[in-house]
Backbone as CSV, one residue per row, in Angstrom:
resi,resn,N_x,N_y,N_z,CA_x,CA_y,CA_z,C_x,C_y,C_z
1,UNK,105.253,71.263,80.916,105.635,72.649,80.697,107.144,72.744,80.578
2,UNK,108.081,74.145,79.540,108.702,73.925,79.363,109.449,74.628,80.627
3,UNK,110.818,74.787,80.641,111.398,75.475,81.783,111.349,77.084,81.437
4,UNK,111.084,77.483,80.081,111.300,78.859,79.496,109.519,79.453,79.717
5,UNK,108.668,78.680,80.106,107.585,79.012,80.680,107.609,79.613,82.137
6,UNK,108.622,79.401,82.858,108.329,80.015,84.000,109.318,80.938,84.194
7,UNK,109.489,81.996,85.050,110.393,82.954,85.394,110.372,83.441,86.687
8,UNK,111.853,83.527,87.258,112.263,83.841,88.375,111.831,85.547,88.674
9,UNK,111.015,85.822,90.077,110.470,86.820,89.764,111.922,87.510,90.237
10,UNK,112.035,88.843,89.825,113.296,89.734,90.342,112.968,90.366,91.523
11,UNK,111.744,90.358,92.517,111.739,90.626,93.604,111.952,89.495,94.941
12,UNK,110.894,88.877,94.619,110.363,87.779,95.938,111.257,86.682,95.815
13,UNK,111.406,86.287,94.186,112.577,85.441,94.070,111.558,84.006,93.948
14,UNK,110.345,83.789,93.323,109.097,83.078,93.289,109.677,82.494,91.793
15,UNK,109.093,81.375,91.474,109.440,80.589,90.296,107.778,81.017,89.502
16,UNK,107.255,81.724,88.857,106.064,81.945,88.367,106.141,81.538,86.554
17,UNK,104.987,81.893,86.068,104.764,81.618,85.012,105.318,82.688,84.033
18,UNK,105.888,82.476,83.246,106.365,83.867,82.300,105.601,84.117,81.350
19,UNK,104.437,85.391,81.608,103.240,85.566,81.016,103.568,87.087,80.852
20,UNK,103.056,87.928,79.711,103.384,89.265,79.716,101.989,89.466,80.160
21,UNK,102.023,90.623,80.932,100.889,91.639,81.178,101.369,92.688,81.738
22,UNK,100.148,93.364,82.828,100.218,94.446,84.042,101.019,94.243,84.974
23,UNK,101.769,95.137,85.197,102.784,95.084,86.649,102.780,96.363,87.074
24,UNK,103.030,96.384,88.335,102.794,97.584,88.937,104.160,98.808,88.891
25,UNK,103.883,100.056,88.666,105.010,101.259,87.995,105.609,101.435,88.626
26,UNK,105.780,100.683,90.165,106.953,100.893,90.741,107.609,99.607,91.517
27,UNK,106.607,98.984,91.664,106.970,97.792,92.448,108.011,96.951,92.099
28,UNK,108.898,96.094,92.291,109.902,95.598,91.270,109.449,94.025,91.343
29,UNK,108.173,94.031,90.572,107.586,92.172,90.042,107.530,91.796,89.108
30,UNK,107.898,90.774,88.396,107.353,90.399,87.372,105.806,90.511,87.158
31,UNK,105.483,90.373,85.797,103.969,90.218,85.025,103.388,88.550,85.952
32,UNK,104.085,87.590,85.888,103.412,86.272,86.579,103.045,86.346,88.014
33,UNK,104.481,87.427,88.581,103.991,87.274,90.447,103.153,88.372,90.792
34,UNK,102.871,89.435,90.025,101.783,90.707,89.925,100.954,90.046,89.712
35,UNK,100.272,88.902,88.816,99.216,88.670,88.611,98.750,87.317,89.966
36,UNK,99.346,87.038,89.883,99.246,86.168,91.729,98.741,86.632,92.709
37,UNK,99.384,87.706,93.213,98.790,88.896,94.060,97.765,89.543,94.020
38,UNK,97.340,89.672,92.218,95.743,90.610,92.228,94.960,89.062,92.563
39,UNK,95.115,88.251,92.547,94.216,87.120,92.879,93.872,87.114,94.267
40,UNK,95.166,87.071,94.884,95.311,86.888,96.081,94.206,88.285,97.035
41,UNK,94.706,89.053,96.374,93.739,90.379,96.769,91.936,90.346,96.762
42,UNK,91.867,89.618,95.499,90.527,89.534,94.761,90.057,88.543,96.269
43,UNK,90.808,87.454,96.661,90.346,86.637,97.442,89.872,86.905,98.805
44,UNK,90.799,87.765,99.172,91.202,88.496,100.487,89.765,89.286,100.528
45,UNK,89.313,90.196,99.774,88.544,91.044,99.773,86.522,90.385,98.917
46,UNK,87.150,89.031,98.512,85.888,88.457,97.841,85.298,87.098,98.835
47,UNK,85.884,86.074,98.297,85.916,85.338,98.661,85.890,84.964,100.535
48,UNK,86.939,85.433,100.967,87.091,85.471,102.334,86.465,86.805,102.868
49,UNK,86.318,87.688,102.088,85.855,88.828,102.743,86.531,89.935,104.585
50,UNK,87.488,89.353,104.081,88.497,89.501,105.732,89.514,90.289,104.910
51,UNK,89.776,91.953,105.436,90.435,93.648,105.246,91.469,92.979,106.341
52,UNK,91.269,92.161,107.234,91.849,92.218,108.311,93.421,92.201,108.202
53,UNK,93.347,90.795,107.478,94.962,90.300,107.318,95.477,91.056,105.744
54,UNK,94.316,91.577,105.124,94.682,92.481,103.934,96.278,93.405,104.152
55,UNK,95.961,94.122,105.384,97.247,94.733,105.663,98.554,94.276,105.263
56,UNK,98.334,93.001,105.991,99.913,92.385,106.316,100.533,91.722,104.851
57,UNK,99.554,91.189,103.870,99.399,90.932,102.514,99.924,92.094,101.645
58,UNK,99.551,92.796,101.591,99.868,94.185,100.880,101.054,94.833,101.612
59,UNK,101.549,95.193,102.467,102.986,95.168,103.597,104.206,94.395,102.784
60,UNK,103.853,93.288,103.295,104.384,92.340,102.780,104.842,91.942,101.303
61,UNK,104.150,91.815,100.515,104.134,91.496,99.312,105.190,93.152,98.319
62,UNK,104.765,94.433,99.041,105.461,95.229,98.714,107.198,95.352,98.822
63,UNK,107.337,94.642,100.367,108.617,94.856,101.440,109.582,93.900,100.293
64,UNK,108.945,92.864,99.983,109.636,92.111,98.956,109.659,91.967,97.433
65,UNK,109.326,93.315,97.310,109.112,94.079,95.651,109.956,94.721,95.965
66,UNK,110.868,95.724,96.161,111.107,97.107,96.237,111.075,98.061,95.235
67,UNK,111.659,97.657,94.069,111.264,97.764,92.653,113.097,98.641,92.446
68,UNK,113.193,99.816,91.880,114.659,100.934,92.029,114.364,101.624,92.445
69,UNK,115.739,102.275,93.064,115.662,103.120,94.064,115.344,104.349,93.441
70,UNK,114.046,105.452,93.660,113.755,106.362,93.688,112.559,107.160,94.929
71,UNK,112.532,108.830,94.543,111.662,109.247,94.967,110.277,108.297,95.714
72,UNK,109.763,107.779,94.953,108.507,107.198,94.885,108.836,105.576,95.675
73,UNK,109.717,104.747,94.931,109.776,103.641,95.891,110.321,104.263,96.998
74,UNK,111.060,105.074,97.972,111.652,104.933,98.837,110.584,105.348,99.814
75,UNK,109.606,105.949,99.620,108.416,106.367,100.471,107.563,105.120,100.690
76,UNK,107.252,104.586,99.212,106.428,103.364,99.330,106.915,102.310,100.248
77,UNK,108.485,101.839,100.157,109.105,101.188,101.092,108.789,101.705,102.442
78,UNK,109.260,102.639,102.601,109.235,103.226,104.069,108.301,102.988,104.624
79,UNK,106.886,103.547,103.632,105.355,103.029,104.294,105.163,101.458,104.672
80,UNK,105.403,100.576,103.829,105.603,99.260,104.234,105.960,98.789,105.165
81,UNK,107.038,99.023,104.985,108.085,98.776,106.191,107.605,99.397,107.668
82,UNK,107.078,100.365,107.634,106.715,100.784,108.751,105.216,100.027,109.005
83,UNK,104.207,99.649,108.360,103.596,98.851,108.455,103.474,97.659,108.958
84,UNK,104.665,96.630,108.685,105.258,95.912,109.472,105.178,95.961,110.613
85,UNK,106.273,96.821,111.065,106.905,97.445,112.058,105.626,97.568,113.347
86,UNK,104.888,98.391,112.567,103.095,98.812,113.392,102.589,97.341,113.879
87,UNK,102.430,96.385,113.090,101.731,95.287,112.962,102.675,94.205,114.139
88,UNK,103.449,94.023,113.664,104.217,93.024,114.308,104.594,93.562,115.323
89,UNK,105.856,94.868,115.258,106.366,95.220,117.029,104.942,95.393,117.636
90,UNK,104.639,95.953,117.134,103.258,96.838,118.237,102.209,96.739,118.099
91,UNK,101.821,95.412,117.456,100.800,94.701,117.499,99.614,95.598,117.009
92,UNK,99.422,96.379,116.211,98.030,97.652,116.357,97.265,96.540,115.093
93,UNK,96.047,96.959,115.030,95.181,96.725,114.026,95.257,97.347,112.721
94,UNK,94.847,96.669,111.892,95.083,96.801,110.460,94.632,98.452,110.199
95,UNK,93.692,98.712,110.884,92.941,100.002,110.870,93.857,101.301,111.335
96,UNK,94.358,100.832,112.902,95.252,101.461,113.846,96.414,102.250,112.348
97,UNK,97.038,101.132,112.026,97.975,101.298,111.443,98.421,101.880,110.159
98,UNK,96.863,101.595,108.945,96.652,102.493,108.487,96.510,103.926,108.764
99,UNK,96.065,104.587,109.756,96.164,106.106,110.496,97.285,106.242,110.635
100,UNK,98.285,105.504,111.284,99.406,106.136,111.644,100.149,106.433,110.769
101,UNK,100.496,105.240,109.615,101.357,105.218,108.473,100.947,106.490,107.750
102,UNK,99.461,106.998,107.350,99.288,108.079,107.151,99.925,109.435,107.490
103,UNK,99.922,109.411,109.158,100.556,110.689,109.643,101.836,110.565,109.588
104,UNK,102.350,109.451,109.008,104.075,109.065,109.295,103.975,110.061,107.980
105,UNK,103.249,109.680,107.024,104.157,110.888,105.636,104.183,112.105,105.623
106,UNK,103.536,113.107,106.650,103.556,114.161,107.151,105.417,114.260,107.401
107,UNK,106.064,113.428,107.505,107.628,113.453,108.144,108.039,112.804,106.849
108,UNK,107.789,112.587,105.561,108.356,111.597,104.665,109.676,112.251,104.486
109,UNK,110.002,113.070,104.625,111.459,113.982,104.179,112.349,113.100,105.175
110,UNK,112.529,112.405,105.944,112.964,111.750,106.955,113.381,110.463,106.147
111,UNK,113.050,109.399,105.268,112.786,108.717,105.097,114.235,108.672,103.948
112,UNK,114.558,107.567,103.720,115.852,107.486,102.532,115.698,105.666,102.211
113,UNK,116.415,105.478,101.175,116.742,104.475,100.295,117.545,103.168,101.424
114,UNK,116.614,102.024,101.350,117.604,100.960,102.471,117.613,100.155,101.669
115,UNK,118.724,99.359,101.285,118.979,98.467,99.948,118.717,97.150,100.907
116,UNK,117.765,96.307,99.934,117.321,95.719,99.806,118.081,94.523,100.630
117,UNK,117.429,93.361,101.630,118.240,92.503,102.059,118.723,91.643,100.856
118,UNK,119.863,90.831,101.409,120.039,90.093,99.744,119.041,88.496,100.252
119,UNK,119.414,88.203,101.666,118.758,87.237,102.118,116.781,87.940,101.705
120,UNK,115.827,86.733,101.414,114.629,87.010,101.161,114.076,85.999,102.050
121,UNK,112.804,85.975,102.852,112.216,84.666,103.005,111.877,83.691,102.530
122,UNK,111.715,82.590,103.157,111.281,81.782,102.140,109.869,81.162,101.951
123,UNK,109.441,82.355,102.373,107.626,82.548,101.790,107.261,83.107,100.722
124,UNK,106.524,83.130,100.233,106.417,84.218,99.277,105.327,84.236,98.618
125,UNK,104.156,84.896,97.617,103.038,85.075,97.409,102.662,83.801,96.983
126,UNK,103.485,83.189,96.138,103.140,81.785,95.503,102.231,80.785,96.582
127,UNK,103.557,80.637,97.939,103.003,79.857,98.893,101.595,80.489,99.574
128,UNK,101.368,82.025,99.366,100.012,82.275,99.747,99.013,81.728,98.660
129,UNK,99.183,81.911,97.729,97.857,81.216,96.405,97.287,80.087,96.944
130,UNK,98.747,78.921,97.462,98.577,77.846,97.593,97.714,77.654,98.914
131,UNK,97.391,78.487,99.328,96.251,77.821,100.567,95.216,77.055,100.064
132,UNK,94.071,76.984,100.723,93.001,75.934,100.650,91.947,76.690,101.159
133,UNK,92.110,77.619,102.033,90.848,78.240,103.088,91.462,79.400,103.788
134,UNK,90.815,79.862,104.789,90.936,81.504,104.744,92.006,80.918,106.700
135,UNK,91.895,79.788,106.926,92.661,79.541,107.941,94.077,79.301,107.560
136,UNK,93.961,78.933,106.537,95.850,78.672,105.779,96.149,79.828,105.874
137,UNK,95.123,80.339,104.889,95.933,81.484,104.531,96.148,82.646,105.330
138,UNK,95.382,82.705,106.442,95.858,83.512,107.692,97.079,83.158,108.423
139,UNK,97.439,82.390,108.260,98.660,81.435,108.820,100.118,81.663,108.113
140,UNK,99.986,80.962,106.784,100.864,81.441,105.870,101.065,83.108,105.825
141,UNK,100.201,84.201,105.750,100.454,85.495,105.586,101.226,86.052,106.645
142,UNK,100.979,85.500,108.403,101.410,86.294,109.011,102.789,85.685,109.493
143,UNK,103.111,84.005,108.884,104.897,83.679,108.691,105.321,84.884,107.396
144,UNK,104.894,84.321,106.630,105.515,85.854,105.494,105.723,86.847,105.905
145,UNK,105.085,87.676,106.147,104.920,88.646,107.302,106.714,89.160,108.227
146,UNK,106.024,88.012,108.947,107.096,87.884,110.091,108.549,87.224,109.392
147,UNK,108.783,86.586,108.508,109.636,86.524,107.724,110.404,87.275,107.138
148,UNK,109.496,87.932,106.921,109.941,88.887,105.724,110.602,90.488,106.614
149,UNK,109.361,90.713,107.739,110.369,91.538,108.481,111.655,91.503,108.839
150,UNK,112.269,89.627,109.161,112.892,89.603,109.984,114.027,89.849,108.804
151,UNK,113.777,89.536,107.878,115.143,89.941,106.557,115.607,91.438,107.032
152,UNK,114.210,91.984,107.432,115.003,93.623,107.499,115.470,93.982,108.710
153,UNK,116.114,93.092,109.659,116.324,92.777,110.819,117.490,94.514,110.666
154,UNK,118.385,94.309,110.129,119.644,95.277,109.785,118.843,96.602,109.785
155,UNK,117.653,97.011,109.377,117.246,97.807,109.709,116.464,98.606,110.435
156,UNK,115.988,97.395,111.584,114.737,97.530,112.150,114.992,99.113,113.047
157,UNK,116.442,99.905,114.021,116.464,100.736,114.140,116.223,101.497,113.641
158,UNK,116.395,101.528,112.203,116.301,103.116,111.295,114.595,103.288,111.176
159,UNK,114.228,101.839,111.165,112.680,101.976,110.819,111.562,102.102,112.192
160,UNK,112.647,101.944,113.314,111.804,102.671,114.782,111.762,103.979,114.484
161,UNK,113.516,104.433,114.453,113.121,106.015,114.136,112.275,106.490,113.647
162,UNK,112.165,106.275,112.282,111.125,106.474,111.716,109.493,107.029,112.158
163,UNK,109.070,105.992,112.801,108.117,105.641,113.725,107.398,106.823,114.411
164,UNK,106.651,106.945,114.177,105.572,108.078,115.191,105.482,107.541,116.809
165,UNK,106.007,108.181,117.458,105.944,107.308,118.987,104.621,107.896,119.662
C-alpha cells in the first residue's frame, strides 16, 4: 500500500485508510476512523452483545473527535466529557449515567467551548478494532477511556462543576 492510501485522522490522530464516505456532522473524524467505529459499534452491540462498555466507547471515541467549536459540539462535548467524568470519578453504571447526563442538559446553558488538549492518548479506536475477543477489548476501552480523560486533566474542575451532585 501506498503512503497516500492512508490518512492521519484530524481528531484521534489514528493513521487510517483514506477512503471517502459517511462521517458524522459534527464530530471532527475522518471518513476511515468513522468507519472503524461503526464496526466497532456493530461489534459491541452484535457480536459481543455487551451495552455495558458501549458507554465508555462512545464517551470516548467522541472526547477525541471534538469536531469545531459550536453550539452543537460544545454540548455534545460537555455530554461526553461528563460521561467520563460519571464513569471513571464515580464509578456509576453505563445506565446510571446515561440518566444523569440526561438531566445534566436541563443546565446545558452552563456549559461552554474547552479547546481541545493538544496532548491525545495514545489509544485510540484503531487499537480497539485490533482486539481479538470481547476480553481485549474490554481492557483496551477502559485504558482509552482512562487515557483519554486524563488528557482533560486541565479541565477536570470545570467538568465537576458541571456535574449534577
Amino acid at each position: 500500500m501506498s503512503s497516500n492510501q492512508f490518512v492521519k485522522c484530524k481528531g484521534c490522530g489514528a493513521l487510517v485508510l483514506n477512503v471517502n464516505g459517511p462521517v458524522h456532522k459534527y464530530i471532527g473524524a475522518v471518513a476511515g476512523c468513522w468507519n472503524i467505529y461503526c464496526k466497532i459499534l456493530k461489534r459491541e452491540y452484535g457480536e459481543y452483545n455487551r451495552t455495558d462498555i458501549h458507554r465508555l466507547t462512545v464517551d470516548t471515541y467522541s472526547v477525541q473527535h471534538p469536531g469545531n467549536k459550536s453550539p452543537l459540539t460544545i454540548q455534545s462535548m460537555a455530554v461526553h466529557l461528563l460521561g467520563l467524568y460519571y464513569c471513571i470519578e464515580k464509578g456509576f453504571s453505563s445506565e446510571e449515567v446515561t440518566e444523569i447526563v440526561r438531566r445534566s442538559l436541563k443546565n446545558k446553558s452552563q456549559f461552554y467551548w474547552l479547546e481541545p488538549p493538544k496532548k491525545q492518548s495514545y489509544l485510540n479506536i484503531v487499537d480497539v478494532f485490533k482486539t481479538k475477543n470481547f476480553t481485549e477489548h474490554e481492557g483496551i476501552v477502559r485504558d482509552w477511556a482512562f487515557q483519554t480523560w486524563k488528557d482533560w486533566q486541565e479541565y477536570h474542575n470545570i467538568i465537576n462543576k458541571w456535574a449534577i451532585k
